[in-house]
C-alpha positions in Angstrom: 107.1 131.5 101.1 104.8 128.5 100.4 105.0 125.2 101.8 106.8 122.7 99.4 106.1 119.0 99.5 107.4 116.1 98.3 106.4 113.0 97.3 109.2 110.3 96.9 109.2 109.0 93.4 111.4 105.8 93.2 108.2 103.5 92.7 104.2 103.3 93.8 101.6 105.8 93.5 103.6 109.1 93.9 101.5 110.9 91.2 98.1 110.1 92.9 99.5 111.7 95.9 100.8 114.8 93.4 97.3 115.0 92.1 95.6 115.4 95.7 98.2 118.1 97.1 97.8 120.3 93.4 94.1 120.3 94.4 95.0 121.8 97.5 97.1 124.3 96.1 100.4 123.1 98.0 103.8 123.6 96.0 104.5 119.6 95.4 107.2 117.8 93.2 108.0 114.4 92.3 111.3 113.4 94.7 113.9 111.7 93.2 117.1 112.1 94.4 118.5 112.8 98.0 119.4 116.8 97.2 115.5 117.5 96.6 114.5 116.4 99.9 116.7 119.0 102.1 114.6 121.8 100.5 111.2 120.3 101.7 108.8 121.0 104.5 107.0 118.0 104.0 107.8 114.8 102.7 105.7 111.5 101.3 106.6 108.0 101.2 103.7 106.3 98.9 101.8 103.3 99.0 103.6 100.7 96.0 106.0 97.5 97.2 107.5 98.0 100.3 110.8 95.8 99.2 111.2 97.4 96.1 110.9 101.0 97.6 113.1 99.8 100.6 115.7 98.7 98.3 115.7 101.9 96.4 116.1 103.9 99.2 119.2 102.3 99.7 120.6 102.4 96.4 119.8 106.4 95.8 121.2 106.8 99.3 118.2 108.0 100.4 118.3 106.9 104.4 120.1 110.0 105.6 117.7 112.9 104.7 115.2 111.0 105.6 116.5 110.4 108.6 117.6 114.4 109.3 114.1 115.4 107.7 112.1 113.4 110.5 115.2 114.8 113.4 114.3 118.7 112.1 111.2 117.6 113.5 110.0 118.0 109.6 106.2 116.4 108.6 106.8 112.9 107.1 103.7 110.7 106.1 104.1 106.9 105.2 101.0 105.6 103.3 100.6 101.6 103.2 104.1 100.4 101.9 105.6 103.9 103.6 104.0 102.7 106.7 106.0 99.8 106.7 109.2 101.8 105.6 108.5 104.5 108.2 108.1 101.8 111.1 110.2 100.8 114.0 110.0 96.7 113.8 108.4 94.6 111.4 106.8 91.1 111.9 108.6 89.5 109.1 112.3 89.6 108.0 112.2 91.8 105.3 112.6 94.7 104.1 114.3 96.6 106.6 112.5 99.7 108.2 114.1 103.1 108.8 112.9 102.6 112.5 111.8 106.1 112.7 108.3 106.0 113.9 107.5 103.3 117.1 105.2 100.8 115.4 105.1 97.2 115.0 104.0 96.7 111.9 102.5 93.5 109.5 103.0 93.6 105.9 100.0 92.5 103.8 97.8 91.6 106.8 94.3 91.8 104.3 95.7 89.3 102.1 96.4 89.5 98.3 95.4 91.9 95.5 92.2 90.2 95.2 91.2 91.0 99.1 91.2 95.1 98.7 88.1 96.6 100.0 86.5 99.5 100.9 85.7 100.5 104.2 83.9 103.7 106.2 86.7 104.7 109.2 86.3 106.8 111.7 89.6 109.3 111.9 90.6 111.6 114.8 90.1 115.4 113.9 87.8 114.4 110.7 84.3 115.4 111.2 82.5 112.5 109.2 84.1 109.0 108.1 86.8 108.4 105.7 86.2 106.0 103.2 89.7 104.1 103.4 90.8 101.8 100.4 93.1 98.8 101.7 94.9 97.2 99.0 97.3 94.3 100.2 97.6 96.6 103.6 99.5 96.2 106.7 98.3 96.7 110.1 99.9 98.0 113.1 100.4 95.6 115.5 101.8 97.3 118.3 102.3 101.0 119.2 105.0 102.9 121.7 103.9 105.3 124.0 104.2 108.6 121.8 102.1 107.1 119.0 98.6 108.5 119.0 96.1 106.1 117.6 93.8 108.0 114.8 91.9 105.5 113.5 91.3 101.7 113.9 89.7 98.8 111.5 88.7 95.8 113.4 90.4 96.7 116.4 94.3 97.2 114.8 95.5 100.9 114.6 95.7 101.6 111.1 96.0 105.5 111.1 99.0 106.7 113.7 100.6 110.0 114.2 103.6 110.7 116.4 104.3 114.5 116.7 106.2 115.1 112.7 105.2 111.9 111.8 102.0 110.8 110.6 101.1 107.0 109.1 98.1 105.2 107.7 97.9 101.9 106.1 95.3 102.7 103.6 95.3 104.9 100.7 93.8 108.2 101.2 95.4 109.6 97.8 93.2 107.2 95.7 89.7 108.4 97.1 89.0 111.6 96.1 89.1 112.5 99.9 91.3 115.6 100.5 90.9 115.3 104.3 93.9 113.7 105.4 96.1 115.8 102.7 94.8 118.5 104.0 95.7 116.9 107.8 99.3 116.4 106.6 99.5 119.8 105.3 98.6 121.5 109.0 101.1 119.4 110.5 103.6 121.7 108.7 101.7 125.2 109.8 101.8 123.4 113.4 105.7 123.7 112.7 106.0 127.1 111.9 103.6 128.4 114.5 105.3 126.3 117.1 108.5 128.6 116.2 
């Protein structure tokens, strides 16, 4: 039986993320309603406006399978804006974060649109640099105790995994870089051989 990911599809770059996981051959479909995501083995929050997704996860009562998908010890990966959904605490008010992965987290910490850039980061597991694009990205500031640092940009964690759940607040899906796809999808084998 193959693998089958999701990638939720209330707003953001969902399709980018599609693209990258049909290269790797990995049963994927666009998530749009709260039914879809109990059949999944791995589940994607994109990168897009962390309010707006927030809010929309509300709406489309979407907070408890996401919830029991990340308890059934199910992968789950936050990208930028999913980061932010996926954390524990925020710095600022709003929005609200499911709380389900122990990071302190800082919306837009590299400014506006017009500060995106580029840069050459060093991951855990990844044999060469990743060439990360940060487009009005968070940072992590703080991390619990089960959170594994991956990767770093100027000395803030900006890749984090915590057993099921992996974060990063770039953009892998928009590089051409199947690396950390690829990551995501052997968190899911490390499931199924675990059983």
């Amino acid at each position: 039986m193959p693998y089958r990911i999701g990638v939720l599809a209330l707003q953001g770059d969902f399709k980018e993320h599609i693209q990258c996981l049909n290269q790797l051959k990995v049963y994927t479909e666009e998530i749009r309603t709260p039914e879809q995501v109990k059949k999944l083995d791995g589940l994607i929050i994109p990168g897009g406006e962390s309010t707006t997704i927030s809010k929309l996860i509300k709406i489309f009562n979407f907070e408890k399978v996401i919830y029991d998908h990340a308890l059934e010890k199910k992968a789950l990966w936050g990208t930028c804006a999913g980061m932010i959904i996926l954390a524990k605490t925020l710095t600022e008010i709003n929005p609200k974060p499911l709380g389900l992965l122990d990071i302190k987290v800082s919306r837009n910490w590299y400014g506006r649109q017009i500060d995106s850039f580029e840069k050459d980061i060093n991951i855990v597991g990844l044999n060469k640099p990743f060439r990360a694009v940060f487009i009005r990205a968070p940072v992590i500031q703080k991390v619990g105790k089960n959170v594994r640092i991956l990767g770093e940009e100027n000395g803030y964690p900006i890749a984090v995994r915590s057993d099921n759940i992996l974060a990063t607040s770039f953009h892998p899906e928009l590089t051409g870089d199947l690396r950390i796809h690829d990551m995501f999808v052997n968190m899911i084998d490390e499931k199924y051989i675990k059983k």
